[in-house]
N, C-alpha and C positions, 0 to 999 in steps of 0.2 A: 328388017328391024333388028335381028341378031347380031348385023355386024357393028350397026351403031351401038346397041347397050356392050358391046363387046371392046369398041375402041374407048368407050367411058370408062368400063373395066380397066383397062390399058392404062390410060391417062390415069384415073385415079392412085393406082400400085405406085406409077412414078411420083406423083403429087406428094404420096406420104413417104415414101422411099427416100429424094431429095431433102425432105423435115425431119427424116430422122438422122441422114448425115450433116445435117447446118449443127444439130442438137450436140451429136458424140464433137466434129466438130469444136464447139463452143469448149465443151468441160474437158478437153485437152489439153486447150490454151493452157503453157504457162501461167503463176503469178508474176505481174512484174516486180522486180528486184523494191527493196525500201529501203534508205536510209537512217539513222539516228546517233544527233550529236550531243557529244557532252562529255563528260569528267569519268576518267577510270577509276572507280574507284574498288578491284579487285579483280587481280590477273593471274592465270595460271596456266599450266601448257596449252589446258582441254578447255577453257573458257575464261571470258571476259564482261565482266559486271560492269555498265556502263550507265551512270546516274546525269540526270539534269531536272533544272526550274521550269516546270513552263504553268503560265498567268498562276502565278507562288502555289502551285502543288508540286511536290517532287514526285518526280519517274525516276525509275530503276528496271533495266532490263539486263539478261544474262545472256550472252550470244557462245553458242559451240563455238569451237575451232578445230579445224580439222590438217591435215597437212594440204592440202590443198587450197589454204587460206591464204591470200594476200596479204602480208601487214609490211606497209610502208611507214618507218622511221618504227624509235626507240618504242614500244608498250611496256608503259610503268605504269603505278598510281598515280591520280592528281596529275596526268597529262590528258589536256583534251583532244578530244577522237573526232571521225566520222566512221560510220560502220554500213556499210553496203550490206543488206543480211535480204535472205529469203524465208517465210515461214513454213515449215515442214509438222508433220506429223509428232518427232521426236522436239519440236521446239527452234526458236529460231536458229539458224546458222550463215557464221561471218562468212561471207564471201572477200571483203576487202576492209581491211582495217587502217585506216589512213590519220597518223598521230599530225596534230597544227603545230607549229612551234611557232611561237611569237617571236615579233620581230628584234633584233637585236635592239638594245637601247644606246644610242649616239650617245658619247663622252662628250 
């Protein structure tokens, strides 16, 4: 009878052991990446204020830049953006800053 309550022993250590790696696991995962588009409306080396409409409340958010930051085409004001950002501790930061440029207008 000691070796059966002993292989339950056994099994049970793994049981919890395997639960507690699914667990660390899980809170390791990365966040995945998020996007936000809209209108720059104030740019500077260390960051980027990027406002938009949405169902008529305005949003305003403020994204780090770091040199490690992606920005395709010109970042001015009143150019509209998308922004690849991850949320951290110290607050969002751009990963990729990608300016639309409308399409040329035919003469």
């Amino acid at each position: 009878m000691s070796v059966v309550k002993f292989l339950c022993y056994v099994a049970l250590c793994m049981l919890i052991a395997g639960f507690r790696l699914h667990a660390q696991d899980l809170t390791d995962q990365k966040k995945p990446d998020s996007f936000f588009s809209g209108t720059v409306t104030e740019c500077t080396s260390d960051h980027v204020s990027v406002a938009r409409r949405f169902s008529g409340k305005q949003e305003k958010r403020t994204f780090r830049i770091t040199p490690a930051t992606r920005i395709e085409g010109k970042l001015l004001p009143k150019v509209r953006v998308t922004v690849q950002y991850t949320t951290e501790d110290e607050g969002d930061l751009a990963k990729r800053i990608v300016v639309r440029t409308s399409p040329a207008k035919a003469k």
